[in-house]
C-alpha positions in Angstrom: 75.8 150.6 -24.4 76.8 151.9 -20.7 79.5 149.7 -19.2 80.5 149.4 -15.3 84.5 149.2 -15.1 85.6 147.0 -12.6 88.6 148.9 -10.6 91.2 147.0 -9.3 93.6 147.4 -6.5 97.0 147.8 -9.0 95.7 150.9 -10.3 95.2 152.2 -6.9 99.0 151.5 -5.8 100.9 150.5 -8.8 104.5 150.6 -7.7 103.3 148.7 -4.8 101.4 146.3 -6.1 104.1 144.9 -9.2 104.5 141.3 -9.7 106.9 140.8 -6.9 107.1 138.7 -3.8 104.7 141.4 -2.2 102.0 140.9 -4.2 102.0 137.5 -3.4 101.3 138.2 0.5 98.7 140.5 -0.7 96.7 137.7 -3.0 97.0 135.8 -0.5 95.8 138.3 2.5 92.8 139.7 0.0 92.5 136.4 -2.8 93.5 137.5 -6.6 90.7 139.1 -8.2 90.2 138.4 -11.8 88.1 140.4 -14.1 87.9 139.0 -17.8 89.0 141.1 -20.3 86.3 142.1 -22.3 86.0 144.1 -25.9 82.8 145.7 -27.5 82.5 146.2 -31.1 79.0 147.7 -32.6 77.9 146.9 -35.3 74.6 148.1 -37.1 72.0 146.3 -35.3 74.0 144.6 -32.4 76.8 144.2 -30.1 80.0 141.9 -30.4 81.3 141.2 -27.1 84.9 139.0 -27.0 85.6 137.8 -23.5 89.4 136.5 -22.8 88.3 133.3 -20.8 91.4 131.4 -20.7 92.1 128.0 -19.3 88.0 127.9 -18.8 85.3 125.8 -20.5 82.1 126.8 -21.5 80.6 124.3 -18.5 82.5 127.0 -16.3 80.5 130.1 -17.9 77.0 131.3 -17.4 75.2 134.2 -19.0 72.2 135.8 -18.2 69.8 138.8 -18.9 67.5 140.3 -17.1 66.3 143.7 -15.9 68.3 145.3 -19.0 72.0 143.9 -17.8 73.7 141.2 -19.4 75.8 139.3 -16.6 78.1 137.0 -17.9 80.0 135.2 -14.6 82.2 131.9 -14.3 83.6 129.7 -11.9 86.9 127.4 -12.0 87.6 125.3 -9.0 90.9 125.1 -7.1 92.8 122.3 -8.1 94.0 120.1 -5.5 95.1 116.7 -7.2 99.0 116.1 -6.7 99.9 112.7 -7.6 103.2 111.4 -5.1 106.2 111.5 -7.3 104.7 114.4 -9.1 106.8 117.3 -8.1 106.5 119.8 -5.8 105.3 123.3 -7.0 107.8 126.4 -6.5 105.1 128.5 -7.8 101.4 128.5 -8.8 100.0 131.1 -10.4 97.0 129.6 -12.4 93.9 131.9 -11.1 91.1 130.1 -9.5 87.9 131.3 -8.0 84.5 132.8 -9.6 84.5 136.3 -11.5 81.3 138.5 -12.3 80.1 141.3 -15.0 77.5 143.3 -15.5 76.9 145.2 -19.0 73.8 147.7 -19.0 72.4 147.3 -22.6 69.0 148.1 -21.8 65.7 147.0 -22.9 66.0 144.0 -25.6 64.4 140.5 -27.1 66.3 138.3 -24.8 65.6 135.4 -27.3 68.0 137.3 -29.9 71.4 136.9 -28.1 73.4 134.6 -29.3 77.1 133.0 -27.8 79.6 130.8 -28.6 82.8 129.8 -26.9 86.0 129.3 -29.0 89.6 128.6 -27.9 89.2 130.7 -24.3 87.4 132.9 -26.1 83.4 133.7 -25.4 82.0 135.6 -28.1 78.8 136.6 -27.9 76.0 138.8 -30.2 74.0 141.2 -28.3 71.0 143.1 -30.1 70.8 147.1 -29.8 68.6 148.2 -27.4 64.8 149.5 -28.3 65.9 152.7 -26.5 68.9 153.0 -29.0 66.2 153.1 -31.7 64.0 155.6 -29.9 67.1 158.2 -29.9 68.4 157.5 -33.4 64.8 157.7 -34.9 64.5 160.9 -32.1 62.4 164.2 -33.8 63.3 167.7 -33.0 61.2 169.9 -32.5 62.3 174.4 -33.6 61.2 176.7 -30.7 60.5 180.3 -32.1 
């Protein structure tokens, strides 16, 4: 399974970009950018994907196949509901805003992927590609 890897700014400038004050004037300038943690785990005939969705629902997720890439993408709206007497905030750091992945995994039976979404948690069961079978079940052929 061949897997794009988002890059994000921190790793460009890491002592610039700590959790300080600064960093808040750059979110601000350049909106936080959130990429879901994701792990793969094969198995023998498909994929387990775990995506750390937390503080989403599954009404905020979507995911999709086609063309041989798996997108999986979400969306959580700003909240803007402060009730007077409430408080004021010092500091809000929930994320908000849409994310997007892509996962090559090549040709498959769409209708064989399966999801479920668990605690912040979407897991879902991907089948191994038809091209995975053609290079395990490959022949070699002797040159003399």
């Amino acid at each position: 399974m061949k897997m794009r890897l988002p890059r994000k700014r921190d790793s460009f400038f890491p002592s610039l970009f700590d959790r300080g004050l600064e960093a808040d004037y750059v979110d601000r300038f350049f909106g936080e950018i959130y990429f879901p943690q994701v792990d793969v785990k094969e198995k023998e005939n498909h994929y387990v994907l775990d995506v750390d969705l937390p503080g989403y629902t599954k009404e905020d997720v979507t995911v999709e196949y086609a063309d041989g890439y798996l997108e999986i993408r979400g969306e959580r709206e700003k909240s803007s509901h402060i009730e007077e007497g409430d408080g004021r905030f010092i500091r809000k750091e929930r994320s908000y805003g849409s994310f997007r992945r892509h996962f090559f995994i090549g040709e498959i039976d769409k209708n064989e992927i399966s999801g479920s979404f668990n605690n912040g948690v979407l897991t879902l069961q991907v089948p191994k590609s038809k091209e995975d079978e053609k290079k395990e079940n490959g022949h070699r052929i002797n040159i003399e």
